[in-house]
N, CA, C and O atoms as a DFTB+ gen file, in Angstrom:
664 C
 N C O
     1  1       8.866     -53.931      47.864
     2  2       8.961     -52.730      47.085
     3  2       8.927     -53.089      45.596
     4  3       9.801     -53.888      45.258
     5  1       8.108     -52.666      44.650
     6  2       8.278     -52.758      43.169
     7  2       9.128     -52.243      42.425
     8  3       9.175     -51.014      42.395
     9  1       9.884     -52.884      41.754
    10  2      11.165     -52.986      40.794
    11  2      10.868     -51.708      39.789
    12  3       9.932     -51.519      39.012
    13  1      12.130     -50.832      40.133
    14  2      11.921     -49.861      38.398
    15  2      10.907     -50.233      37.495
    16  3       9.782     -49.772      37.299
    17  1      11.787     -51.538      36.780
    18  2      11.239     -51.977      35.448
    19  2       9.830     -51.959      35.217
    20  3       9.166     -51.450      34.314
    21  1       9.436     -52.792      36.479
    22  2       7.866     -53.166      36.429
    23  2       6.932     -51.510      36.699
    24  3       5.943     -51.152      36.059
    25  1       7.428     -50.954      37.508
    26  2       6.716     -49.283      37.435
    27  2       6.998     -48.623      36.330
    28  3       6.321     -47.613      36.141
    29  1       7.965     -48.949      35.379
    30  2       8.292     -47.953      34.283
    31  2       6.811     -48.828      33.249
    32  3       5.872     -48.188      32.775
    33  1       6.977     -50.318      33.123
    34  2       5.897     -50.941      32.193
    35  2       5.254     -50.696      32.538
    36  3       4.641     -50.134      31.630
    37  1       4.524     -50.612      33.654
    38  2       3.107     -50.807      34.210
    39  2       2.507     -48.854      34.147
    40  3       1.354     -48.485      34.374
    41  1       3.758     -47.885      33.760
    42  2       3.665     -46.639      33.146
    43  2       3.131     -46.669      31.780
    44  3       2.153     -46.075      31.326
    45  1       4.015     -47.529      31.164
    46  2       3.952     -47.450      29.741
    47  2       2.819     -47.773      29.145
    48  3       2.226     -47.002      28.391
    49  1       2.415     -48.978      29.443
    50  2       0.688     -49.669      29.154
    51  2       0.062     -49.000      28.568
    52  3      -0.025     -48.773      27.361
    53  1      -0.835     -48.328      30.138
    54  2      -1.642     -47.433      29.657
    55  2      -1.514     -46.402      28.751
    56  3      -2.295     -46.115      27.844
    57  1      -0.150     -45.694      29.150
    58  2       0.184     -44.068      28.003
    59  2      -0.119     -45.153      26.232
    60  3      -0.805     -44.630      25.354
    61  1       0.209     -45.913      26.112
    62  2       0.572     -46.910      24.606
    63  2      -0.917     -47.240      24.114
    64  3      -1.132     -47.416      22.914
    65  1      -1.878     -47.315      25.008
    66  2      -3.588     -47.692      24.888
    67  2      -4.227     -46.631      24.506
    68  3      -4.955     -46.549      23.517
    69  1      -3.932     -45.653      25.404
    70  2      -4.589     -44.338      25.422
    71  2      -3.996     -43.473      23.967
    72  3      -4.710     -42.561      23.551
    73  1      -2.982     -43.719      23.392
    74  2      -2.082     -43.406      22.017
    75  2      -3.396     -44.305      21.155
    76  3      -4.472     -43.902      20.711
    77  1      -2.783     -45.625      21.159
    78  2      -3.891     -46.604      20.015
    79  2      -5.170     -46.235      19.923
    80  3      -5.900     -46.358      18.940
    81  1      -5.583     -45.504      21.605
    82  2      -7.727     -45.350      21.007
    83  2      -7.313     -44.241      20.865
    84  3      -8.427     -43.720      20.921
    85  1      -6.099     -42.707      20.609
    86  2      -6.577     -41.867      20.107
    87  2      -6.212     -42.095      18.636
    88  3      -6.836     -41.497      17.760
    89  1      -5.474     -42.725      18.418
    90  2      -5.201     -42.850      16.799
    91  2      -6.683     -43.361      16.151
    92  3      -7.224     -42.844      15.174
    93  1      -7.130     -44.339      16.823
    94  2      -8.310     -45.069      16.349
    95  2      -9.775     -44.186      16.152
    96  3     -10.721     -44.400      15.394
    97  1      -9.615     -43.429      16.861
    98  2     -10.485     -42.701      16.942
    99  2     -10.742     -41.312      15.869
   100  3     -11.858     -40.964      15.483
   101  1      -9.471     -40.645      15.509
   102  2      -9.282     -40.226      14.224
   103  2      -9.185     -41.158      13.204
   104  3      -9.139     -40.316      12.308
   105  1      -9.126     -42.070      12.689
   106  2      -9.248     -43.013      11.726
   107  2     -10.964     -42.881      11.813
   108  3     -11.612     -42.160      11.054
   109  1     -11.246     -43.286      12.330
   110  2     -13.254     -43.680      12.826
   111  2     -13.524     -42.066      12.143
   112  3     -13.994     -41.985      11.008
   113  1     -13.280     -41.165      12.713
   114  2     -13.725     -40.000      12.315
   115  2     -13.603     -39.782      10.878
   116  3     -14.439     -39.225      10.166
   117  1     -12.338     -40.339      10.473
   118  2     -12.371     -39.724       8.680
   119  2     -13.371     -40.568       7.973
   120  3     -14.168     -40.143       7.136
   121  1     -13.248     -41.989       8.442
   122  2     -14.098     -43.286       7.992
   123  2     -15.672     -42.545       7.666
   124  3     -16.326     -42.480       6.625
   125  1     -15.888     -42.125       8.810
   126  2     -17.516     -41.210       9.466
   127  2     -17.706     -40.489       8.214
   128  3     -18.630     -40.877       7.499
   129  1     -16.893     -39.368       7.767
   130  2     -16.847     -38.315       6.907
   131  2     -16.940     -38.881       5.768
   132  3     -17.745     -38.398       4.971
   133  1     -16.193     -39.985       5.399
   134  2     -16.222     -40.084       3.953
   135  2     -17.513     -41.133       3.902
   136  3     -17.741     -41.447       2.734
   137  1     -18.625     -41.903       5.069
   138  2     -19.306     -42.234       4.896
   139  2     -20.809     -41.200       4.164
   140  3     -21.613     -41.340       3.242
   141  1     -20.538     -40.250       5.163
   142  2     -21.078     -38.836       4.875
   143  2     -21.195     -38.519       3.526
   144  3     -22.147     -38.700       2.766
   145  1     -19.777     -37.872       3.265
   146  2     -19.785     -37.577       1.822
   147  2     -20.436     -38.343       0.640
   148  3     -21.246     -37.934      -0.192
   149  1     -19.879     -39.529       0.785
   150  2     -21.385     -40.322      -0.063
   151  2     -22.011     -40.478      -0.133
   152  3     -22.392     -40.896      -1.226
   153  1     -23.034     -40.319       1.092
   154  2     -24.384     -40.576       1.274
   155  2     -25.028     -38.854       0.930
   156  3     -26.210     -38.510       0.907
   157  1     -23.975     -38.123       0.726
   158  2     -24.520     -36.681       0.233
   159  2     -25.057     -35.700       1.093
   160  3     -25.662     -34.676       0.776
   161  1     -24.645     -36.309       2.709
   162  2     -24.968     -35.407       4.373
   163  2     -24.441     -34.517       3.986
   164  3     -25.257     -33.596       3.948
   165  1     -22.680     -33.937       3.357
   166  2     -22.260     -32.720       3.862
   167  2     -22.055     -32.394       2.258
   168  3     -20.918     -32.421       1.788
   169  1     -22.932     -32.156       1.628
   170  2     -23.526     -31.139       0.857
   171  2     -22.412     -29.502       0.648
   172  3     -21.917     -28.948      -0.334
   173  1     -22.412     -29.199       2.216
   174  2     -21.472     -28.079       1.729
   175  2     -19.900     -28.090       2.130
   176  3     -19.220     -27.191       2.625
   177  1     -19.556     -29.395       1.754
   178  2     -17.787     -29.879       1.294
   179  2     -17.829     -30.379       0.204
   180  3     -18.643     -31.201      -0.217
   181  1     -16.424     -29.628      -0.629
   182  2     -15.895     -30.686      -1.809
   183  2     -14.788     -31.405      -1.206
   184  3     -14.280     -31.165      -0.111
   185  1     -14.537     -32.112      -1.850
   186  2     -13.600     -33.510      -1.823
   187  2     -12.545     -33.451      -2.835
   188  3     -12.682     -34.209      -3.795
   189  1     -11.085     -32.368      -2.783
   190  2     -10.361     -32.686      -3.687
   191  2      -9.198     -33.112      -3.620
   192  3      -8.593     -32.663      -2.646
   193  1      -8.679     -33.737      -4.197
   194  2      -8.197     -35.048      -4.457
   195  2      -6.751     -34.870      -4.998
   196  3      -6.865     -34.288      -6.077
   197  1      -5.372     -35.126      -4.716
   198  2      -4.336     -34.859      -5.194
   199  2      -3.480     -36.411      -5.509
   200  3      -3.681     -37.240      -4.622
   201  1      -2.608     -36.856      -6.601
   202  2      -2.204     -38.167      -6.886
   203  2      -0.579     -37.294      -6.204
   204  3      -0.102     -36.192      -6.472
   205  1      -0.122     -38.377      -5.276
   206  2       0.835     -37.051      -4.578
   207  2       2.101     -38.608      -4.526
   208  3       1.755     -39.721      -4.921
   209  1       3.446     -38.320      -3.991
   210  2       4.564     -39.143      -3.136
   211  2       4.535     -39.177      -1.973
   212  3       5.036     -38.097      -1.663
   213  1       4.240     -39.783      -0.914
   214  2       4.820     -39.409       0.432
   215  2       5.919     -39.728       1.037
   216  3       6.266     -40.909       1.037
   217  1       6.488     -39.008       1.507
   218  2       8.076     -39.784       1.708
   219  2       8.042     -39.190       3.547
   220  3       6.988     -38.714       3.968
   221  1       9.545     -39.317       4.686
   222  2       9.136     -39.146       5.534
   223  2      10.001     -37.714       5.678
   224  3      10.096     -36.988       4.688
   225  1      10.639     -37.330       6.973
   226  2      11.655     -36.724       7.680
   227  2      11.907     -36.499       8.574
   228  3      11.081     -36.685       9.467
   229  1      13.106     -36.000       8.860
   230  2      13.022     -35.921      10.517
   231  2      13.832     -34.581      10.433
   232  3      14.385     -34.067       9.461
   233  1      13.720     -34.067      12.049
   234  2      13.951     -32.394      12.364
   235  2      15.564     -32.532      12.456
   236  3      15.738     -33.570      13.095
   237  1      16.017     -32.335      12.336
   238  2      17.712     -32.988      11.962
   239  2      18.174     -31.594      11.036
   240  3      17.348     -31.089      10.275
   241  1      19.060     -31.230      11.121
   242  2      20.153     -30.035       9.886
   243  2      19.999     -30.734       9.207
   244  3      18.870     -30.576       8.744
   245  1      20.696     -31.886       8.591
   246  2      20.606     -32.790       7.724
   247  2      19.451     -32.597       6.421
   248  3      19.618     -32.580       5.201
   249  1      18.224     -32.465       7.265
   250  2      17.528     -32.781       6.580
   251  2      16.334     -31.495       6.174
   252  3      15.548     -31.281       5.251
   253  1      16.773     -30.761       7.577
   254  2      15.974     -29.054       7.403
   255  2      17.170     -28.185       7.028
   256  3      17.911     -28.173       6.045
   257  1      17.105     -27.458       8.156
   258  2      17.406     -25.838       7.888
   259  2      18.342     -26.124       9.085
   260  3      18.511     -27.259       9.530
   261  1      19.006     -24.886       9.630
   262  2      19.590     -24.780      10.903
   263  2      18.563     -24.712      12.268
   264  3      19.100     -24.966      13.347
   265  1      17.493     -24.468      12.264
   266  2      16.633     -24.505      13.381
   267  2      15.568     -25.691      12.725
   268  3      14.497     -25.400      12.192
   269  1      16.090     -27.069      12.880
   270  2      15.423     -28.284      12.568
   271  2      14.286     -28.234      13.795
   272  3      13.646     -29.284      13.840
   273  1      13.955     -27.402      14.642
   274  2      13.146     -27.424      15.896
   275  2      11.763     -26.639      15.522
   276  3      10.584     -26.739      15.860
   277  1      12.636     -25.686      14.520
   278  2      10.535     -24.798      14.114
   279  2      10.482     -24.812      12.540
   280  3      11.331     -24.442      11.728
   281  1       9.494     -25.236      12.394
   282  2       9.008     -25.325      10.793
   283  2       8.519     -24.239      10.285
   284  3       8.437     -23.187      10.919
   285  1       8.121     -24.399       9.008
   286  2       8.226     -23.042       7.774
   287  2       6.910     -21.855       8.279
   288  3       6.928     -20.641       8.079
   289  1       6.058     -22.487       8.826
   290  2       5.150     -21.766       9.652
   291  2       5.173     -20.856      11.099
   292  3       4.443     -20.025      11.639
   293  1       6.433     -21.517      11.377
   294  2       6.837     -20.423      12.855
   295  2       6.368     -21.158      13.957
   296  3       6.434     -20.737      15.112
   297  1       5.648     -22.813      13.465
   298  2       5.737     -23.617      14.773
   299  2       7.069     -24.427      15.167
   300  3       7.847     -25.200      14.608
   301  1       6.929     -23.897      16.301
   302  2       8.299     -24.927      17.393
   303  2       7.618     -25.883      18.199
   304  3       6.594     -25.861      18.882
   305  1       8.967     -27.194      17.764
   306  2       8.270     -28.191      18.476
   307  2       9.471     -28.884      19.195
   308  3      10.536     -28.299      19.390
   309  1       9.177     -30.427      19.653
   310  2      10.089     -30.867      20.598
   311  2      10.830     -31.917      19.608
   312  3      10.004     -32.791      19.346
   313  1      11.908     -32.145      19.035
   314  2      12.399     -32.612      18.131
   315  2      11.952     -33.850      18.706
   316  3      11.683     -34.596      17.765
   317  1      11.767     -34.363      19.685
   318  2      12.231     -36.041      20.347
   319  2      10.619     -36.361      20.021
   320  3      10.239     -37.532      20.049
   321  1       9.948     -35.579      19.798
   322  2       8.379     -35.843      20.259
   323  2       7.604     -35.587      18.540
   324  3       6.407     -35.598      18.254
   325  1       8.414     -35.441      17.925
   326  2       7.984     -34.908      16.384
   327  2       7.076     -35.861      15.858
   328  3       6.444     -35.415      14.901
   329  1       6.811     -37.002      16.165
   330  2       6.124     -38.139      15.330
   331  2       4.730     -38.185      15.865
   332  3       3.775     -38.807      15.400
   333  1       4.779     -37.421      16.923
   334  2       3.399     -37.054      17.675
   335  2       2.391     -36.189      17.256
   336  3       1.184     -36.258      17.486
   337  1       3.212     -35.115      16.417
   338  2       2.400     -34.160      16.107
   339  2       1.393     -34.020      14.947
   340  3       0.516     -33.187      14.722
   341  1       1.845     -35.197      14.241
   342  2       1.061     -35.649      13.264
   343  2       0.946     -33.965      11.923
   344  3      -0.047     -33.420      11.442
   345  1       2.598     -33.629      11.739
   346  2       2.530     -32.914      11.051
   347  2       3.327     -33.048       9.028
   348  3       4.211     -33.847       8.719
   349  1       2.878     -32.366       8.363
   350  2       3.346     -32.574       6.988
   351  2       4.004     -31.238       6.147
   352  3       3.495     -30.123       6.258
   353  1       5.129     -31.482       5.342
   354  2       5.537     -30.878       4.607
   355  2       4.810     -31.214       3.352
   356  3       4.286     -32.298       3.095
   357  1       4.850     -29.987       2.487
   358  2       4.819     -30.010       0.960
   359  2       4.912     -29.555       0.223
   360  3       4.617     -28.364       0.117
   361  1       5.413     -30.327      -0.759
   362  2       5.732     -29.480      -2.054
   363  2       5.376     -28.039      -2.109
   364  3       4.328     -27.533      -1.707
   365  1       6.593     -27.329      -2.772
   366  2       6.132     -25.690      -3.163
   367  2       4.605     -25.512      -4.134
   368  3       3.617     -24.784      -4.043
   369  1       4.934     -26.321      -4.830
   370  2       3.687     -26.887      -5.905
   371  2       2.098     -26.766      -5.314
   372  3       1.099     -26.318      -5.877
   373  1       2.224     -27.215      -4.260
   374  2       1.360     -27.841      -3.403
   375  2       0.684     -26.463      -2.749
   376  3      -0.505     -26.197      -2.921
   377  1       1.406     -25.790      -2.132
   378  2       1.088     -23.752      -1.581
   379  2       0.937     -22.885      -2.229
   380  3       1.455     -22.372      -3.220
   381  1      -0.356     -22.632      -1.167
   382  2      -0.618     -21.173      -1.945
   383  2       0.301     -20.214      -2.156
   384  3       0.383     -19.557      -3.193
   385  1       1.070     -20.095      -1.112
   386  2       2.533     -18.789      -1.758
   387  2       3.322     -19.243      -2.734
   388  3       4.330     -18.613      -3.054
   389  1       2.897     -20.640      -3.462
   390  2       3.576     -20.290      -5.011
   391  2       2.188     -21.202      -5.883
   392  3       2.161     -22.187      -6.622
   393  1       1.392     -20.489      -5.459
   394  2       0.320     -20.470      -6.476
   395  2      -0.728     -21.820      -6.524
   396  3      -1.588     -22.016      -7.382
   397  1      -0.264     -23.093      -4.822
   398  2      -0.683     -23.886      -5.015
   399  2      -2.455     -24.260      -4.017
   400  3      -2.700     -23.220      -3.404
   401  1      -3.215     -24.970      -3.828
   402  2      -4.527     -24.977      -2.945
   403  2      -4.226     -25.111      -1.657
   404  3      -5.257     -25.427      -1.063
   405  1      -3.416     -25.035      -1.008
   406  2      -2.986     -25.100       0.136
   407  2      -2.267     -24.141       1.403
   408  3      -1.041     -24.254       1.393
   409  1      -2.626     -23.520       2.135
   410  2      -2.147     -22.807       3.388
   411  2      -1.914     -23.611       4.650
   412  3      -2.718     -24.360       5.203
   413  1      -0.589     -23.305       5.033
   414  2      -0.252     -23.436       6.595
   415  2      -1.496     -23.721       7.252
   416  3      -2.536     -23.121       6.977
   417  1      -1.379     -24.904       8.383
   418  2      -2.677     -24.890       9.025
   419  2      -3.375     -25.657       8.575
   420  3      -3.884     -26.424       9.392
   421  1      -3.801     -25.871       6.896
   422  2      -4.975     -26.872       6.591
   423  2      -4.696     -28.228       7.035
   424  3      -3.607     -28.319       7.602
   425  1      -5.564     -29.643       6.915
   426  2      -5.949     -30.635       7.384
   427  2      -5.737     -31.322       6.164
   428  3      -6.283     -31.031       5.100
   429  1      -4.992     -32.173       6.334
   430  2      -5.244     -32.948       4.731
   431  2      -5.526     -34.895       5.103
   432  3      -5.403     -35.378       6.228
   433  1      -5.778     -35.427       4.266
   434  2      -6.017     -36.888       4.418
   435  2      -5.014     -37.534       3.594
   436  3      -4.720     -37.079       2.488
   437  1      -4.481     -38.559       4.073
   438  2      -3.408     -39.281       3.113
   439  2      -3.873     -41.054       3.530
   440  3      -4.013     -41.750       4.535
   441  1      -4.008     -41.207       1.658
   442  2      -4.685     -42.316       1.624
   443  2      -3.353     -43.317       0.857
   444  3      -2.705     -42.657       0.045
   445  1      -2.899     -44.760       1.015
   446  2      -2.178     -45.187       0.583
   447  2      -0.852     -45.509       0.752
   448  3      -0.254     -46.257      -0.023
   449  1      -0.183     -44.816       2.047
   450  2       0.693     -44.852       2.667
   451  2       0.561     -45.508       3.803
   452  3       0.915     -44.759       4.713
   453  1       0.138     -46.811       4.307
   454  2       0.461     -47.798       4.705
   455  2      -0.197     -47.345       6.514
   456  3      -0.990     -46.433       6.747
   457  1       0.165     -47.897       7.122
   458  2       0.065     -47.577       8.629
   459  2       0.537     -46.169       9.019
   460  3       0.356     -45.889      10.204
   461  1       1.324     -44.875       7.957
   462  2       1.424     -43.969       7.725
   463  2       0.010     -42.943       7.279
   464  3      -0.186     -41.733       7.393
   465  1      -0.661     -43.851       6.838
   466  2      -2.085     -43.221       6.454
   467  2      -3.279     -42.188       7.263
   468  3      -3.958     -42.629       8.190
   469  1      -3.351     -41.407       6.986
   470  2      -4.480     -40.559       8.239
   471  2      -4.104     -39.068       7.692
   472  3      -3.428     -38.701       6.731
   473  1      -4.971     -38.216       8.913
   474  2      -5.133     -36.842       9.312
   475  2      -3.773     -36.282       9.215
   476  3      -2.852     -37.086       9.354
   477  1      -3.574     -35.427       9.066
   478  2      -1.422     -34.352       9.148
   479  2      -2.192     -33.170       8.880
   480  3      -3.043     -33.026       8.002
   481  1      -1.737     -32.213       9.866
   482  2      -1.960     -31.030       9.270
   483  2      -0.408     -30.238       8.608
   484  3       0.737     -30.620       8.852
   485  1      -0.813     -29.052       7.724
   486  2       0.186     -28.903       7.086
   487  2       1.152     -27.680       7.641
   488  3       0.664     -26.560       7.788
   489  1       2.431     -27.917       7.918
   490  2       3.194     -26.808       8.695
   491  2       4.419     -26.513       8.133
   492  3       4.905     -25.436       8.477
   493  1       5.046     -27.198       7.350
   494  2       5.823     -27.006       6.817
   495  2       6.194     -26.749       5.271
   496  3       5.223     -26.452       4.576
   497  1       7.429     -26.814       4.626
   498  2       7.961     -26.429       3.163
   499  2       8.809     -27.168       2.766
   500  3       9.777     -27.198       3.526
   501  1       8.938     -28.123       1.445
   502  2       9.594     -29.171       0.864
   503  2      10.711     -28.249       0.649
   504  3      10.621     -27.075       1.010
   505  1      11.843     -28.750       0.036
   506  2      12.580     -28.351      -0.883
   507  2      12.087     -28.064      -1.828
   508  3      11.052     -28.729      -1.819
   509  1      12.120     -27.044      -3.397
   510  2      11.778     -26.961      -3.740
   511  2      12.211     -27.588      -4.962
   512  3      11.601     -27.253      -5.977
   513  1      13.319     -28.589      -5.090
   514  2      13.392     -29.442      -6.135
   515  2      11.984     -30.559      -6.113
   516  3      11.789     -31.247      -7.115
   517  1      11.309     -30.641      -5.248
   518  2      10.273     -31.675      -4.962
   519  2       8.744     -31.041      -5.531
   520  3       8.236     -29.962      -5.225
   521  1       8.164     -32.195      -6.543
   522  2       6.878     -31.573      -6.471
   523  2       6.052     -32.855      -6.422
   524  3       6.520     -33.989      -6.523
   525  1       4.525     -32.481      -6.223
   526  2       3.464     -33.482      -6.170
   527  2       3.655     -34.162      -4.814
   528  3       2.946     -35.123      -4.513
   529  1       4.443     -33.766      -4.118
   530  2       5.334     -34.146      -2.317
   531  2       4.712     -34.062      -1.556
   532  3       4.277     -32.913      -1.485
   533  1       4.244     -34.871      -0.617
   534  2       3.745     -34.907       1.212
   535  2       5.350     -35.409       2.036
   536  3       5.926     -36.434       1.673
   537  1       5.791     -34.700       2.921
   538  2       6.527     -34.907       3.696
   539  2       6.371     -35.077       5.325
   540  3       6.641     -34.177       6.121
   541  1       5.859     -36.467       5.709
   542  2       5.300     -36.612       7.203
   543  2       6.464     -36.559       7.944
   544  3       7.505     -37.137       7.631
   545  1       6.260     -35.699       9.167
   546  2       7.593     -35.071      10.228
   547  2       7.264     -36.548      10.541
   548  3       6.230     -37.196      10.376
   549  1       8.852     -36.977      11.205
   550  2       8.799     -38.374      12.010
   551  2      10.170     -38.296      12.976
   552  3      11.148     -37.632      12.634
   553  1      10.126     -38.920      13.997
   554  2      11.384     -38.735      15.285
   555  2      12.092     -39.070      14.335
   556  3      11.698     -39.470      13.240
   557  1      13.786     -38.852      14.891
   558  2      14.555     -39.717      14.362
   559  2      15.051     -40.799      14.620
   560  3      15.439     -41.164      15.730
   561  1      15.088     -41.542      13.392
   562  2      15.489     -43.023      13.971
   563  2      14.174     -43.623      13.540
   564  3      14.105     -44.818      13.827
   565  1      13.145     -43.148      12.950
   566  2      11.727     -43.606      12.552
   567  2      12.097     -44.166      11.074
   568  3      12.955     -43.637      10.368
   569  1      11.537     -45.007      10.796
   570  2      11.823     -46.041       9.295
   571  2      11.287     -45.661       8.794
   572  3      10.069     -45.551       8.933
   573  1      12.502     -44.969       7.298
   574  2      12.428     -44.357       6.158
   575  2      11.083     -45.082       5.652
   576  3      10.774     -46.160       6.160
   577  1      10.289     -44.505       4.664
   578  2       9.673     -45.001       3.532
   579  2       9.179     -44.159       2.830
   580  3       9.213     -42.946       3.038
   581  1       8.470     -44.933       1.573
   582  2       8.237     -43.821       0.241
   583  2       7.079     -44.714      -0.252
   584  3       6.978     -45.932      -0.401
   585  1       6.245     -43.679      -0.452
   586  2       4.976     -44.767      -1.173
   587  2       4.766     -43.615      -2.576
   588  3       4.856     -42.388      -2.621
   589  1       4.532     -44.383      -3.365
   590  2       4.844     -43.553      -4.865
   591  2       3.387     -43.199      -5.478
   592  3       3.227     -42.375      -6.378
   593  1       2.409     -43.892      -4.900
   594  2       1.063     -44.247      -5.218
   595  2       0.097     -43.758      -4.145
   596  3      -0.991     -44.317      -4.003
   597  1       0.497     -42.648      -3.326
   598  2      -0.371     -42.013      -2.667
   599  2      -1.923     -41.335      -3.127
   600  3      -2.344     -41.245      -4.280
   601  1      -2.501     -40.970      -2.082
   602  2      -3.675     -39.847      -2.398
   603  2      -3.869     -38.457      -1.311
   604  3      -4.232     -38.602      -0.144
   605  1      -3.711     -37.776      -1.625
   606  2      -4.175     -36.984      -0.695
   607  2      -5.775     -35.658      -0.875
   608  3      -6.282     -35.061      -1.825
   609  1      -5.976     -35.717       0.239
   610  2      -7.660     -35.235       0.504
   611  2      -7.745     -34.038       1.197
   612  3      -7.333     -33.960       2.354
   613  1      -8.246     -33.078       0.602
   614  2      -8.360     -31.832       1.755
   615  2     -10.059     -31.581       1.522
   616  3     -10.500     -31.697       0.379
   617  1     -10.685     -31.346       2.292
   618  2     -12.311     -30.845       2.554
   619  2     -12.573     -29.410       2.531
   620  3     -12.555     -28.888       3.645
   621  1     -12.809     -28.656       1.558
   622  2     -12.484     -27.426       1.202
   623  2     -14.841     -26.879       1.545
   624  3     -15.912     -27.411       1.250
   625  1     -14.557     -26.066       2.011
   626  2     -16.007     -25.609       2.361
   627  2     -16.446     -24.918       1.245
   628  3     -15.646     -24.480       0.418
   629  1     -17.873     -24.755       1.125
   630  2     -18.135     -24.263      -0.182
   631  2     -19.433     -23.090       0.430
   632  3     -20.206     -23.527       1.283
   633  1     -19.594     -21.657      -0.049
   634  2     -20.112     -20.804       0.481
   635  2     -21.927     -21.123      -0.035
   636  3     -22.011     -21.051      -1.261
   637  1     -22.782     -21.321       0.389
   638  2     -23.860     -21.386       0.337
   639  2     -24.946     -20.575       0.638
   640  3     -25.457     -20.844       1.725
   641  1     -25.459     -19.669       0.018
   642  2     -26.471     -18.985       0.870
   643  2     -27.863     -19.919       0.911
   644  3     -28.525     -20.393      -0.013
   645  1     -28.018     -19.981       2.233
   646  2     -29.956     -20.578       2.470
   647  2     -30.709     -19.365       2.206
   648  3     -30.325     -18.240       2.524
   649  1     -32.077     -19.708       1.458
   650  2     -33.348     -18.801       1.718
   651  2     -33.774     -19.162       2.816
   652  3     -33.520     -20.314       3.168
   653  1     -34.477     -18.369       3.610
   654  2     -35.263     -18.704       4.875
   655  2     -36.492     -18.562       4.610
   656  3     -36.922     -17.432       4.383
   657  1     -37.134     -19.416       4.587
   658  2     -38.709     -19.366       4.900
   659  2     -39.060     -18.146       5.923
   660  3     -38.343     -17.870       6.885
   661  1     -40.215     -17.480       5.600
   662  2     -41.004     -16.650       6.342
   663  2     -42.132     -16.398       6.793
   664  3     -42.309     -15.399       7.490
């Protein structure tokens, strides 16, 4: 008969592979895009560019609100599973409901923050003592850090009308 241990690892493996090629695979994709963008393929995206902090958090009172489980957008999530979702707070600065380029929902790129670096979409709201702020949701118990020298990237569409030949 096979031992717990060895059925719990021989669980884990694969779920831990199948994590690494999907991470890898969004990395490849932004790589793709910004190959794009230079070579002048997607024509109808701008590329703008924010000099930002990223720091982390976790769903905790502590560190939110009293319902550390749903963020400023009205998504609920699984506190234990938060580092999965690959989601970001930011600055008031930063939103459109106080005047900044950004809505709930958008996609942003964060360049410079270490093995922290990639895709987050945006769901949440800093404090508002914080500005120029990315705040990546992370489990708790996930290692603090702060990178002061960030970038962040959002791909904003640009309205184009074609003539059509006739």
């Amino acid at each position: 008969m096979i031992k717990l241990r060895y059925a719990i690892i021989g669980t884990l493996i694969p779920v831990l592979i199948i994590v690494n090629y999907a991470s890898g695979v969004i990395d490849d994709l932004y790589d793709e895009l910004r190959i794009l963008k230079n070579n002048g393929y997607c024509e109808c995206y701008e590329l703008q560019e924010f000099d930002v902090t990223v720091t982390m958090y976790n769903p905790t009172r502590a560190q939110t609100d009293a319902t550390p489980n749903e963020l400023a957008d009205g998504t609920k999530i699984n506190i234990w599973k938060a580092s999965k979702y690959r989601y970001a707070a930011l600055s008031r600065d930063l939103l459109s409901r106080w005047g900044g380029p950004f809505d709930y929902g958008d996609y942003i790129i964060i360049e410079g923050a270490g093995k922290d670096s990639g895709i987050y979409q945006v769901r949440d709201t800093m404090n508002p003592k914080f500005t120029n702020r990315v705040d990546i949701l992370k489990t708790k118990g996930s290692q603090q850090f702060k990178y002061t020298d960030a970038t962040m990237y959002k791909y904003t569409k640009e309205n184009h009308q074609i003539a059509l030949g006739g």
